[in-house]
C-alpha positions in Angstrom: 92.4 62.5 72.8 96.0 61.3 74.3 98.4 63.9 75.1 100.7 62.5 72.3 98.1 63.2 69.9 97.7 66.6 71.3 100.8 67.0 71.2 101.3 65.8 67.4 98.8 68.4 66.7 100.1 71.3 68.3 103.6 70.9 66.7 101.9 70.6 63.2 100.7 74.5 63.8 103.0 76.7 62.4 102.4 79.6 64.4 102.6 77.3 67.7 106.0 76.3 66.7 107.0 80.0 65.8 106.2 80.7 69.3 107.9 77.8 70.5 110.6 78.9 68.6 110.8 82.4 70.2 110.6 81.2 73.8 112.6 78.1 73.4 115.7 80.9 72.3 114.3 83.7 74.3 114.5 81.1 78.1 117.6 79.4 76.4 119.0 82.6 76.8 118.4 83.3 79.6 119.8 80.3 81.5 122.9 81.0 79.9 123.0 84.3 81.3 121.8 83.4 84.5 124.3 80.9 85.3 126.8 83.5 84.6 125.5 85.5 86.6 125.6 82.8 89.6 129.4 81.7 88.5 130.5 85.4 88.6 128.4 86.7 92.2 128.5 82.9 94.1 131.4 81.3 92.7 134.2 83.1 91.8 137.3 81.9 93.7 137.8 85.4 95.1 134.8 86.0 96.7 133.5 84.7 99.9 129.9 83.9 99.7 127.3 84.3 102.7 123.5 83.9 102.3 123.6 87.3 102.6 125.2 88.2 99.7 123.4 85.6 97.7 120.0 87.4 99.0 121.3 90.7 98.2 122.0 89.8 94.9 118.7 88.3 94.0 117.1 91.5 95.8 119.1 94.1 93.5 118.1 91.9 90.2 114.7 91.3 90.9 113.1 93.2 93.8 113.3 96.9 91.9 111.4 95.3 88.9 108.4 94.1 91.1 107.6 97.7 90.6 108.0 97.7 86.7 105.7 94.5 86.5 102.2 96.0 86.6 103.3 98.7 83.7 104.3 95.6 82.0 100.9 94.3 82.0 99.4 97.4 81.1 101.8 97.9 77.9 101.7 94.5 77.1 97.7 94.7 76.9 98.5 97.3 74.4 101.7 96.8 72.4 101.7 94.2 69.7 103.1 91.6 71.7 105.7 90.0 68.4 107.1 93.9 68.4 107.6 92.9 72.5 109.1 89.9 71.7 111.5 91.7 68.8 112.6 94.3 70.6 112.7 93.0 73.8 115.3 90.8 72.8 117.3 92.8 70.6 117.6 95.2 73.5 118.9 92.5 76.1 121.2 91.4 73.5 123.2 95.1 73.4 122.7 95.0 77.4 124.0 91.3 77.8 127.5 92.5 75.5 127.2 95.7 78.0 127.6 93.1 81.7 130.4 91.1 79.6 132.3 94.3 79.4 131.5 95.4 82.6 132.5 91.6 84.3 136.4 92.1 82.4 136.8 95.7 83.4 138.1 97.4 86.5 134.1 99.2 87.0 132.1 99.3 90.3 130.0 96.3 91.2 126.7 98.7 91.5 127.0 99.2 87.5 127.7 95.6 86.8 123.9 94.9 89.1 122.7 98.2 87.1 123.5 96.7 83.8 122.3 93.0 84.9 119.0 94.7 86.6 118.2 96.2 82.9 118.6 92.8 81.5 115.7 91.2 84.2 113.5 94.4 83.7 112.9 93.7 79.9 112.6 89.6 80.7 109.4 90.9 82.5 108.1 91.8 79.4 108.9 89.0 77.3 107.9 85.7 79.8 104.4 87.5 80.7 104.2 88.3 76.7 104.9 84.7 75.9 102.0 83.3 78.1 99.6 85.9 77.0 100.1 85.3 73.7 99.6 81.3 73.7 95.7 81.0 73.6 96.2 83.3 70.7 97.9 80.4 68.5 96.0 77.0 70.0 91.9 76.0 70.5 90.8 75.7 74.1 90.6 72.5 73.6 94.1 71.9 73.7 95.4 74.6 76.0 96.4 72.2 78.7 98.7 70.3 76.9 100.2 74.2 74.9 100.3 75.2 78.4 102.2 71.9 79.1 104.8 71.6 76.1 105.6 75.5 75.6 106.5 76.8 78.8 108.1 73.4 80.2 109.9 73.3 77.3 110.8 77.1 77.9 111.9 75.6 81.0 113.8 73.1 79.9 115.3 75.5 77.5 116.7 77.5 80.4 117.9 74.2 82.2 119.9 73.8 78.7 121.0 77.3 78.0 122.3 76.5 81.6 124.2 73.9 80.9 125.8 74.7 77.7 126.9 78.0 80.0 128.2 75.5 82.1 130.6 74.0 79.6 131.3 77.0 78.4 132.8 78.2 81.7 134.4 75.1 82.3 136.1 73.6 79.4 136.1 76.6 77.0 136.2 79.8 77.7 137.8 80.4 82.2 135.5 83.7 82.2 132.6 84.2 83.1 132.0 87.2 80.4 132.5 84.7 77.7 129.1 83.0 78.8 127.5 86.2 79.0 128.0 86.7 75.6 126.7 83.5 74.5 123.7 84.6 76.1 123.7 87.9 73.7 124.0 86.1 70.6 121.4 83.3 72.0 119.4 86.6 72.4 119.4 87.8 69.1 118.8 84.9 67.5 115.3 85.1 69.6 114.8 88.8 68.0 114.9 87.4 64.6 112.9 84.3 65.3 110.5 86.5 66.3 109.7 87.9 62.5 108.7 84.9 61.5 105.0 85.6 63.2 102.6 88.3 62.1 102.8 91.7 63.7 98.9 91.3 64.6 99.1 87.6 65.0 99.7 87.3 68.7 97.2 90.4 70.0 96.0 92.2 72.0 93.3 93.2 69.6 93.5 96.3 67.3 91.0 98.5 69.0 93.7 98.1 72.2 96.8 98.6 70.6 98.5 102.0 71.9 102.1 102.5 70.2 102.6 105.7 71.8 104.2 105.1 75.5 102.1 108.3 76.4 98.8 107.1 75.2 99.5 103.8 76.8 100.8 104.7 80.3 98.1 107.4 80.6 95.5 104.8 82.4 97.7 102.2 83.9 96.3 103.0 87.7 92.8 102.8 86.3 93.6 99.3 83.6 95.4 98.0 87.0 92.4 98.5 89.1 90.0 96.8 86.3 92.5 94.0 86.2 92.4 93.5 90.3 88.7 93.2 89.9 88.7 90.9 87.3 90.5 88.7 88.8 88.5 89.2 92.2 85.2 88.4 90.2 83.4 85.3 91.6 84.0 83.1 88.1 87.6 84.1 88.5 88.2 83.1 92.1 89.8 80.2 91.4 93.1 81.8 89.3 93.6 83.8 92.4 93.9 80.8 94.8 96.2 79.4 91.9 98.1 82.3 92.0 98.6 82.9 95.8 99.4 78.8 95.9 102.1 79.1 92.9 103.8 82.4 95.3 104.2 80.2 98.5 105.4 77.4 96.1 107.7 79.9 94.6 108.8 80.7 98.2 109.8 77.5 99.1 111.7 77.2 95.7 113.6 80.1 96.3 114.8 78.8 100.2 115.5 75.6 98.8 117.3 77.0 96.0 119.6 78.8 98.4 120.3 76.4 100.7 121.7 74.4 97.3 123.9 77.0 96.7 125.3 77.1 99.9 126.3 73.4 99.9 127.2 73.3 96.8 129.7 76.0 97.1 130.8 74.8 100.8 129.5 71.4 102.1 129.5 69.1 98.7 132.7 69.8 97.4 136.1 71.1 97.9 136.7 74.0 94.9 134.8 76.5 93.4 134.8 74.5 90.0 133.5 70.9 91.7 130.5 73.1 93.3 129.7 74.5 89.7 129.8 70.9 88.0 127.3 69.7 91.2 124.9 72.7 90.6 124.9 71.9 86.9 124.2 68.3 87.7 121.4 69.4 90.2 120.2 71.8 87.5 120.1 68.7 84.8 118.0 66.8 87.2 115.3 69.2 87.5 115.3 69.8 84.2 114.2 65.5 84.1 111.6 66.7 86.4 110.3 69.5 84.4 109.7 67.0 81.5 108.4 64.6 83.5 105.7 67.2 84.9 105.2 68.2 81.1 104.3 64.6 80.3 102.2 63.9 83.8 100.3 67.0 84.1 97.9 66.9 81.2 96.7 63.3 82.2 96.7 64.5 86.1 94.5 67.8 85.4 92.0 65.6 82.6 91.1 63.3 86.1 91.9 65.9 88.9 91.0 68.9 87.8 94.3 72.4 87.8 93.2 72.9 91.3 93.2 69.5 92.8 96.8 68.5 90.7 98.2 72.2 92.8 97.2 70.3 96.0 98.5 67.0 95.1 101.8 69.1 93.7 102.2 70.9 97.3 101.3 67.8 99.3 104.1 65.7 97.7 106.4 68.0 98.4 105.5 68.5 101.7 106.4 65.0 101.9 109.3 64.5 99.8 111.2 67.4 100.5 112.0 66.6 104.2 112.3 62.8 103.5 115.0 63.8 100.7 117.0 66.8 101.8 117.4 66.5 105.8 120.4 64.4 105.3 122.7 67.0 103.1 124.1 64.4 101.0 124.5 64.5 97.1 122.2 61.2 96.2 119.1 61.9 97.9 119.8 66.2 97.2 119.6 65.2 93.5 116.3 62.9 94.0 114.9 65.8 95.8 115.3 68.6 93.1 114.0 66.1 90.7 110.9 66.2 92.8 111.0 69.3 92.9 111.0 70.0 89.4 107.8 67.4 89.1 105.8 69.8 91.9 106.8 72.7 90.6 106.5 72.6 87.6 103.5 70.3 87.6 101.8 73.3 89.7 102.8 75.9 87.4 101.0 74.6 84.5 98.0 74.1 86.4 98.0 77.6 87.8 98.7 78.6 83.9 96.1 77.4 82.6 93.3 77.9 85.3 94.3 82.2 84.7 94.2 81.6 80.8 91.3 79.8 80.9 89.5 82.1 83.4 90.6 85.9 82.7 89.8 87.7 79.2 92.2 88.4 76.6 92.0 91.7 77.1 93.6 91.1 80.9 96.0 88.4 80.5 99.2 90.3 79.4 98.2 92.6 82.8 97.7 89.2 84.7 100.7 87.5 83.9 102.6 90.4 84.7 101.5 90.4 88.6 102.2 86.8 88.2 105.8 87.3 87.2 105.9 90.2 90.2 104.3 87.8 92.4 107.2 85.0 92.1 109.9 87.7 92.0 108.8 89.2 95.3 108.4 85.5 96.7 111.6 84.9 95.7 113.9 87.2 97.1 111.7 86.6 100.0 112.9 83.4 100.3 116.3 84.6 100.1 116.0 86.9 102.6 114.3 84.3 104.9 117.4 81.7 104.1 120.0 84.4 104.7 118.3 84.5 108.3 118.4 80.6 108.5 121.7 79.3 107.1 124.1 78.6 108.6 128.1 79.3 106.8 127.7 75.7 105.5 124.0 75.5 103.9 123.0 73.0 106.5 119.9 73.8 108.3 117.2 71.8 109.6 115.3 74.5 110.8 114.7 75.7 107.2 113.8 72.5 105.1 110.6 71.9 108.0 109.9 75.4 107.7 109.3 75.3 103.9 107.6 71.5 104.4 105.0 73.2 106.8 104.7 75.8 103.6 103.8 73.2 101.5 101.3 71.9 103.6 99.6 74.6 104.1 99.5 75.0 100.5 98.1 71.4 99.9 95.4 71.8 102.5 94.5 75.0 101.5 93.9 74.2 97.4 92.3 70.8 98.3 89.1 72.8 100.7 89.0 75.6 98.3 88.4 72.8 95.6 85.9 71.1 97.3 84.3 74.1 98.4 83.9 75.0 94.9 82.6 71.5 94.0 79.9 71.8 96.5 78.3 74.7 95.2 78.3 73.8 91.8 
């Protein structure tokens, strides 16, 4: 069946559109408020960004919640995941109004992170209860291409939520608390799209389902354990290679990403509000790359194989990446984060849907969860890394090789895993 046929089919299910629906606000969201968030800490006219402060920023918004990760596995193994999705937003939507405050008053930067921390704590729960649920609404027979349309067009929903935050900053509303609470009422609207689905619809299974936080966090040590050796079983091997290939390619995302930053900010342009229009024009141009991924990837993994596409995903960008970024200009910088966005997001829904194919329901919200911990810890990795390696300006030689060598390791590594697995079939 062509992947416009599959694709015909999936939108014609109503719950997979409900879904949709609920991630497509949910990730619109968001990029909204993550762009606000990068206005307010990289951008603002009266602050004088480093690396450093970059990678402390991304460290006190997503480090502390590598913790809280795992616990949102267990819970989300247990909780009806539409209550997750309800509540989950409704609560970011009083804590998003919370940071706009916070951005117009005279308070302390520590409570502005605290309250913007809150905000990425609960997202943990939502993204890993969005994938978990998806084989709940769609055959196996058409999971690639659900695994290709729902989160890319999550993606792309971000990429949008981005932008309109983007106009809003720039030809509405000069503050950046303004955006954030576009991002509150984008929020809300994902709460009520949410009762649209069936309480039991989305899983996990009745006979898991703990609504008592007690009950549910009595065994998380021993439910974390079980899920470790799930996923370390032989027939499962191959969603842990995925995994540990989607974290370095996470990595290099996250160097790359600050190196943009940087030069957008200092290099590329002269003010603060020039650098905001390139990074929303880089931002636009992945976003073309995500969709293209989304359209390539099903066809790709039908004649490669998930793990063989990862390979392919990494070895282009090994490539690429150098060939496009060593020369720190604006035309070939936007070529490479279109690139990027094909690799990246080519890779992700490969790793997707080798650990939803692989790993039992009763795991997956517990799965996804170290797979949201996994990138977040990669990521602020990568900023600390960058912080080490950039220079004032963004330019560094030194640190696009680094994360081509990354890549290739990557590409080498998935391709003899995959024909190691081959062999002994």
């Amino acid at each position: 069946m062509s992947v416009a046929r599959d694709l015909r089919v999936l939108l014609r299910l109503r719950n997979f559109r409900r879904l949709l629906a609920v991630r497509l606000l949910s990730q619109g969201a968001d990029g909204v408020y993550q762009v606000a968030l990068a206005a307010y800490v990289v951008f603002s006219p009266e602050k004088q960004t480093s690396p450093a402060a970059i990678a402390s920023a991304m460290a006190v918004l997503l480090l502390p919640y590598s913790l809280v990760g795992p616990f949102a596995g267990v819970l989300l193994d247990r909780w009806r995941r539409r209550q997750v999705f309800l509540y989950g937003n409704l609560l970011r939507s009083v804590l998003s109004v919370a940071t706009a405050l916070l951005m117009l008053s005279p308070a302390p930067d520590w409570l502005f992170y605290l309250s913007a921390l809150c905000v990425t704590a609960v997202n943990r729960f939502v993204l890993a209860g969005l994938s978990a649920a998806l084989p709940r609404v769609v055959d196996s027979e058409r999971l690639v291409t659900a695994n290709s349309l729902s989160p890319t067009a999550g993606t792309l929903a971000a990429s949008v939520g981005g932008g309109l935050a983007f106009v809003v900053r720039l030809a509405v509303a000069d503050t950046d608390a303004a955006v954030v609470l576009l991002a509150a009422a984008l929020y809300l609207c994902g709460a009520f799209a949410s009762l649209s689905l069936a309480p039991e619809l989305l899983g996990p299974d009745r006979a898991m389902v703990q609504p008592r936080l007690r009950e549910a966090l009595a065994g998380t040590s021993r439910d974390l354990a079980a899920g470790v050796r799930h996923l370390a079983a032989p027939g499962r091997r191959a969603a842990a290679w995925a995994l540990l290939a989607m974290t370095l390619m996470r990595f290099c995302y996250g160097a790359l990403l600050v190196m943009l930053l940087m030069l957008c900010r200092y290099t590329l342009t002269s003010t603060t509000d020039d650098g905001l229009r390139l990074l929303g024009l880089v931002l636009g141009v992945s976003a073309a790359g995500f969709f293209a991924a989304a359209v390539i990837t099903p066809w790709a993994v039908e004649r490669l194989g998930p793990g063989r596409w990862i390979a392919v995903c990494a070895g282009s960008a090994a490539v690429l990446a150098p060939a496009l970024g060593l020369s720190f200009a604006t035309v070939p910088l936007l070529a490479a984060a279109f690139v990027l966005g094909v690799t990246t997001q080519g890779a992700k829904i490969a790793t997707d849907t080798i650990v939803q194919s692989t790993v039992d329901d009763a795991f997956r919200g517990r799965i996804f969860s170290v797979y949201d911990v996994l990138f977040n810890v990669a990521f602020v990795g990568a900023a600390a890394v960058a912080a080490l390696m950039l220079p004032p300006d963004g330019r560094s030689v030194v640190l696009v090789v680094a994360v081509a060598l990354v890549y290739s390791v990557v590409a080498a590594t998935m391709a003899r895993f995959e024909r190691g697995r081959v062999s002994h079939q």
